[in-house]
LOBA-782998 format. One record per residue (C-alpha): residue number from 0; residue in three letters; x negated, y, z negated. Coordinates in nm, 4 decimals. Layout:
BEGIN
PT  resi  resn      east     north        up
PT   NUM   ALA         X         Y         Z
...
//
This chain:
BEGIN
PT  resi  resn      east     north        up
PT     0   UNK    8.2803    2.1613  -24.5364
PT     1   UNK    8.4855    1.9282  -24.7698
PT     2   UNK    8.5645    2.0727  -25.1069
PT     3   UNK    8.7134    1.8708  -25.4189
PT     4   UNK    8.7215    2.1745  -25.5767
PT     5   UNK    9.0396    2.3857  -25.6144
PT     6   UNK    8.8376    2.7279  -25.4739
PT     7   UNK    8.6533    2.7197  -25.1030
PT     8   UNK    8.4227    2.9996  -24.9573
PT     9   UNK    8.3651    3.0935  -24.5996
PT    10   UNK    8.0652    3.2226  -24.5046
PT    11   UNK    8.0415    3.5169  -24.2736
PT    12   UNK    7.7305    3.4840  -24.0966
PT    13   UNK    7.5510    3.7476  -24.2652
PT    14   UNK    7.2808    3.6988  -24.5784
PT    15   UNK    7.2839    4.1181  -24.7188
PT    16   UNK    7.5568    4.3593  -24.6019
PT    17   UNK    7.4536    4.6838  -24.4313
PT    18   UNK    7.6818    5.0472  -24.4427
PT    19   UNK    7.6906    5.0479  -24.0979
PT    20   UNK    7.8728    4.6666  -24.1048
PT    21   UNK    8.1793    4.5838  -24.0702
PT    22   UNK    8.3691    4.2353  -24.1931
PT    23   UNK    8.7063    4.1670  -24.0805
PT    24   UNK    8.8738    3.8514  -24.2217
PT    25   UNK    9.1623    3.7681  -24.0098
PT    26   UNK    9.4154    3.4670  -24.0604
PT    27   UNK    9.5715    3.2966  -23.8055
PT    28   UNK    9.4288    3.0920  -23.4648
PT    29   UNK    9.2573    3.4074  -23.2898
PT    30   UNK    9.0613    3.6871  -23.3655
PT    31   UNK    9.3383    3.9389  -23.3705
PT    32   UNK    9.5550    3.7708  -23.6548
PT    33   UNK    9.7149    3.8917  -23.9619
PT    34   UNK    9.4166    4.1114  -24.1764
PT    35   UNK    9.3811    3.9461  -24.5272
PT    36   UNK    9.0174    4.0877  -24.6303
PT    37   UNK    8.8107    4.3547  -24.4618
PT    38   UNK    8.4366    4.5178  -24.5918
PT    39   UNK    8.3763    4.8720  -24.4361
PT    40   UNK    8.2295    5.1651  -24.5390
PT    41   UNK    8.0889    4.9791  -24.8467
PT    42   UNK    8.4587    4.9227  -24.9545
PT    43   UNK    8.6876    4.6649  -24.9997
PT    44   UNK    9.0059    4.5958  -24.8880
PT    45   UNK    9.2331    4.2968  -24.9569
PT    46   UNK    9.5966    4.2371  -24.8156
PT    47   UNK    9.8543    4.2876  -25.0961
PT    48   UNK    9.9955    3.9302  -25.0186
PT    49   UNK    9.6845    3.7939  -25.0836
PT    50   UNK    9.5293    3.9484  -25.3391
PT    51   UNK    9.5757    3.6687  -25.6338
PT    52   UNK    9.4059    3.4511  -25.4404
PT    53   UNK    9.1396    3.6325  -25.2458
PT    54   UNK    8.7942    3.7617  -25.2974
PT    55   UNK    8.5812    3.9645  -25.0654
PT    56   UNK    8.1876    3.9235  -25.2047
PT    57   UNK    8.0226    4.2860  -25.1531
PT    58   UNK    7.7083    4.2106  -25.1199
PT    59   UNK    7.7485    3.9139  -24.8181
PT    60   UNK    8.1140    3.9288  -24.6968
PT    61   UNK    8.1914    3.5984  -24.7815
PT    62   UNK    8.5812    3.5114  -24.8311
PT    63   UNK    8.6291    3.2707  -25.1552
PT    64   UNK    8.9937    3.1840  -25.1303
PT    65   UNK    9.1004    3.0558  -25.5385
PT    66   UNK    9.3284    2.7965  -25.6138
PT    67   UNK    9.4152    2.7093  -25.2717
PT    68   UNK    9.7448    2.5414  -25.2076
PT    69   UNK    9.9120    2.4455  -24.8753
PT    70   UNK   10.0865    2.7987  -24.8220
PT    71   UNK    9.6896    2.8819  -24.7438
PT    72   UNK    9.6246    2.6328  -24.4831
PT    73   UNK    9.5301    2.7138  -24.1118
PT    74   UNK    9.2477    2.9341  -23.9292
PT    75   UNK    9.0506    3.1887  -24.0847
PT    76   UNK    8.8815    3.4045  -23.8649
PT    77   UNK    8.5628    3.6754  -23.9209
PT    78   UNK    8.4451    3.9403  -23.7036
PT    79   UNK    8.1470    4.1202  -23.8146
PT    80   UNK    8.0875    4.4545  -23.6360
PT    81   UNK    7.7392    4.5982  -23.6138
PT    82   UNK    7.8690    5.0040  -23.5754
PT    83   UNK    8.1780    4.9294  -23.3330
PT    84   UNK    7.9742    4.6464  -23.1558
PT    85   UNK    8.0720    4.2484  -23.2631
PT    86   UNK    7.7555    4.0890  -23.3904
PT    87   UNK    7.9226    3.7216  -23.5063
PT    88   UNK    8.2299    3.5536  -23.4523
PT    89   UNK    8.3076    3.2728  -23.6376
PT    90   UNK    8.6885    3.0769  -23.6823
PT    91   UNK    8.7492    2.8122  -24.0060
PT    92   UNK    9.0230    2.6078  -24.0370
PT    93   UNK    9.1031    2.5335  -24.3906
PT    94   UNK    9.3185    2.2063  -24.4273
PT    95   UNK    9.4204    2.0809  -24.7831
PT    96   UNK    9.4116    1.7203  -24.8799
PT    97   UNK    9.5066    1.5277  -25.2247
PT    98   UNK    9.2653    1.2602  -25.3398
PT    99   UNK    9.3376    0.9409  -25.2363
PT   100   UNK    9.4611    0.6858  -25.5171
PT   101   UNK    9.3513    0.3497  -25.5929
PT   102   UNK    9.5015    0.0899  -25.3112
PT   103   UNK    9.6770   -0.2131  -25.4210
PT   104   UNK    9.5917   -0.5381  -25.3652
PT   105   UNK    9.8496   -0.8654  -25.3502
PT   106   UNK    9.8918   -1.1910  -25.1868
PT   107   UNK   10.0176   -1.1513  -24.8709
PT   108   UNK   10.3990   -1.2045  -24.7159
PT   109   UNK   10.5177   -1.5379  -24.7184
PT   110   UNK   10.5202   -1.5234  -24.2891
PT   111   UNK   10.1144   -1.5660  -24.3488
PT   112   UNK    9.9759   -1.8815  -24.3244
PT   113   UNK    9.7813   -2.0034  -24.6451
PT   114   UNK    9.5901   -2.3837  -24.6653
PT   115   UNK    9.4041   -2.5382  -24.8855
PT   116   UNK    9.0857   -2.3510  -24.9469
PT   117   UNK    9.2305   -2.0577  -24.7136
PT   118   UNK    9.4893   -1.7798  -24.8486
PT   119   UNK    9.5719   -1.3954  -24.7144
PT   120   UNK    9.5722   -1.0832  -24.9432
PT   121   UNK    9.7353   -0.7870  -24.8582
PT   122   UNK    9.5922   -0.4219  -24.9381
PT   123   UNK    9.8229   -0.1584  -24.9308
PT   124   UNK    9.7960    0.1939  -25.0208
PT   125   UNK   10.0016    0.5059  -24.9628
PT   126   UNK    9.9689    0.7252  -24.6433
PT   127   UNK    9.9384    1.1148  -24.6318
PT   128   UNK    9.7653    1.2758  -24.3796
PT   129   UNK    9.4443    1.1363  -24.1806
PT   130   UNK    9.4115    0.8723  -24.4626
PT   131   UNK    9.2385    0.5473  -24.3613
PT   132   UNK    9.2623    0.1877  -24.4660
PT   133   UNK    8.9885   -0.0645  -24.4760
PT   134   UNK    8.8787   -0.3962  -24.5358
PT   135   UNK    8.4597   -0.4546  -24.6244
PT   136   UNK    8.2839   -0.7845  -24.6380
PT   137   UNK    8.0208   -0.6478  -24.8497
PT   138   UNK    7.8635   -0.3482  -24.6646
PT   139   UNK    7.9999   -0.4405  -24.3631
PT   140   UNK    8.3682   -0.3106  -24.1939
PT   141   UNK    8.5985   -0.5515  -24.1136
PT   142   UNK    8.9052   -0.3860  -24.0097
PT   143   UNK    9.0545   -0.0874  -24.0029
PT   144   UNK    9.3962    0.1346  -23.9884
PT   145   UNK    9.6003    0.4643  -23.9661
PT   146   UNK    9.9546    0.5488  -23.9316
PT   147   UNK   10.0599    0.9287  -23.8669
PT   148   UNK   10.3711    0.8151  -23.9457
PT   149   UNK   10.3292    0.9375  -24.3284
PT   150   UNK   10.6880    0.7929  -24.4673
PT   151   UNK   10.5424    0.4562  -24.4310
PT   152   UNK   10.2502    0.3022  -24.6583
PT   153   UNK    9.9594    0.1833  -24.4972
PT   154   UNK    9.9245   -0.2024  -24.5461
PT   155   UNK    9.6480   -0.4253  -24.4211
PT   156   UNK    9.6352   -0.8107  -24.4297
PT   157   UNK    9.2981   -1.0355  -24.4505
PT   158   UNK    9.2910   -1.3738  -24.4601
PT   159   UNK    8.9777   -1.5158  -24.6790
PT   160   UNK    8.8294   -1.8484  -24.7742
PT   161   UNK    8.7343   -1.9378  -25.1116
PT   162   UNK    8.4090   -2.1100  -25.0431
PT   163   UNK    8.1410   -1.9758  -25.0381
PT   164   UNK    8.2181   -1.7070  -25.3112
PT   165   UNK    8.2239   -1.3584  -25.0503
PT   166   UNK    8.3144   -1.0157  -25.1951
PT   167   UNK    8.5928   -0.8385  -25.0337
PT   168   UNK    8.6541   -0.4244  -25.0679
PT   169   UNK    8.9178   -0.2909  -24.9756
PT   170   UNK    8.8610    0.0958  -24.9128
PT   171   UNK    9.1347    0.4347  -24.9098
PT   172   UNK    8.9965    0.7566  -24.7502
PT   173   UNK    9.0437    1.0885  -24.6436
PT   174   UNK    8.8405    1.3522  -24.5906
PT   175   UNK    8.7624    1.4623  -24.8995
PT   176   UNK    8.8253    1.1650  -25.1129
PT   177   UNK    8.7599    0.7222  -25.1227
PT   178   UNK    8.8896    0.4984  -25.3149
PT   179   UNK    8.8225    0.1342  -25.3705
PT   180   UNK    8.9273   -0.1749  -25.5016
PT   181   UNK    8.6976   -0.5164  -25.5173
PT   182   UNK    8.8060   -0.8866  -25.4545
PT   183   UNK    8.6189   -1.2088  -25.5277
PT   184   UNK    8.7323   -1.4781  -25.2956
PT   185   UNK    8.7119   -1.7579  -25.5572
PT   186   UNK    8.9541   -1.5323  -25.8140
PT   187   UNK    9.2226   -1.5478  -25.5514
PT   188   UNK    9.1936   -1.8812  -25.2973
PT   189   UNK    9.2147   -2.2430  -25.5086
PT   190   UNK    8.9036   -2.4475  -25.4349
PT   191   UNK    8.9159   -2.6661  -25.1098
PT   192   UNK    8.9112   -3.0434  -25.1639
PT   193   UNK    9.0993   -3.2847  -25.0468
PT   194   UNK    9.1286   -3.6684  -25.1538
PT   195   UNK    9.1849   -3.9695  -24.9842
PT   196   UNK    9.2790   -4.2954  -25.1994
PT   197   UNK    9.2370   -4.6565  -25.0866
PT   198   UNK    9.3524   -4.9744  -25.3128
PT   199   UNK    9.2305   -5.2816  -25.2127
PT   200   UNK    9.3674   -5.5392  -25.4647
PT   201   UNK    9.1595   -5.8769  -25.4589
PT   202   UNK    9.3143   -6.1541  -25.6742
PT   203   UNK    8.9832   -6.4220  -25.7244
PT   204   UNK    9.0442   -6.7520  -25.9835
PT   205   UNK    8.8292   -6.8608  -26.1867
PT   206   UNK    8.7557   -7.1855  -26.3085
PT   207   UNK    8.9869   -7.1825  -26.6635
PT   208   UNK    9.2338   -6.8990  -26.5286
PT   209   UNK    9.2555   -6.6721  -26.2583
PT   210   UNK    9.1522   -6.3311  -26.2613
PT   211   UNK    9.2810   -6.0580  -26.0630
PT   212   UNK    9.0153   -5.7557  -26.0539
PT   213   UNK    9.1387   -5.3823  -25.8908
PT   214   UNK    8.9198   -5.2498  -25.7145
PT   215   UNK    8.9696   -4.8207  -25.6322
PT   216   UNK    8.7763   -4.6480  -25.3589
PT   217   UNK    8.8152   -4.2476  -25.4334
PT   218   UNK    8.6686   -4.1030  -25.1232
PT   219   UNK    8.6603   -3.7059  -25.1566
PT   220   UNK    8.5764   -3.4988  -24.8458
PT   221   UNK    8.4722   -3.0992  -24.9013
//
């Protein structure tokens, strides 16, 4: 499960506690870990290292671990014991993630090309782990990238067109948190037209004095 909440519970496998059950909480990647929390004999026990930060519910034998940091990341492991028999096995591996901040957007390095009607933007945001980078034309995805290199902020270059008006997003995730920033083509590309000018100057005379009319052809193309 993802939690945005400082406080996550693992649930045992088991809806009402019997005496004759047994709940071992273990932590580490196999069954036979470090024991942090165990329910027997209708009593509790918690290790002494962890006992600020976990709690053992009686009734279920579900683990809550409270304001979870770090230090607390990596497998969690429950055996429940029906007399000395296991009934349920299950393994959790916590992982702790900070919400993702708002990405950045800017016009893009000076090595990408921008015309008349056609510019790139560059959205950047900064890495941590398993955070993605996208670019949305509305609902749809348009690209997409990673980096586990986490020293190095994720940046991702699009190159729009101002006409037709299109909205852009531009999307930071993880998995617990998004975050999103919006672009309207028009607010960031100038308008494509281009002119072309042609001066024909026809001198006529007139009877009494000769008149020279100018005559300017403004032919725009879109």
């Amino acid at each position: 499960k993802n939690y945005r909440e400082k406080n996550a519970t693992l649930d045992p496998g088991i809806e009402t506690l019997q005496k004759d059950h047994t709940v071992r909480w273990t932590k580490g990647p196999d069954f036979d870990g470090t024991l942090i929390a165990q329910w027997k004999d209708s009593k509790i026990f918690i290790n002494e290292t962890f006992k600020d930060v976990l709690q053992l519910n009686e009734r279920t034998g579900a683990l809550t671990i409270n304001r979870m940091t770090r230090s607390l990341e990596g497998f969690y492991c429950v055996k429940n014991l029906w007399g000395t028999d296991p009934h349920i096995l299950r393994k959790y591996l916590v992982m702790v993630y900070k919400l993702v901040p708002k990405p950045q957007i800017s016009s893009a390095p000076a090595n990408f090309t921008q015309t008349d009607g056609i510019c790139s933007v560059s959205c950047s945001a900064r890495n941590a782990p398993e955070v993605f980078l996208s670019w949305y034309q509305g609902e749809k995805k348009i690209i997409e990238i990673s980096d586990s290199d986490i020293s190095v902020n994720l940046t991702l270059p699009l190159q729009i067109q101002s006409q037709p008006a299109v909205i852009y997003i531009c999307r930071a995730a993880n998995p617990v948190s998004d975050a999103t920033v919006t672009l309207n083509s028009t607010d960031w590309c100038p308008p494509h037209h281009s002119g072309e000018l042609l001066w024909i100057i026809n001198p006529c005379f007139g009877f009494l004095s000769p008149l020279s009319w100018l005559l300017l052809l403004l032919r725009f193309s879109y």
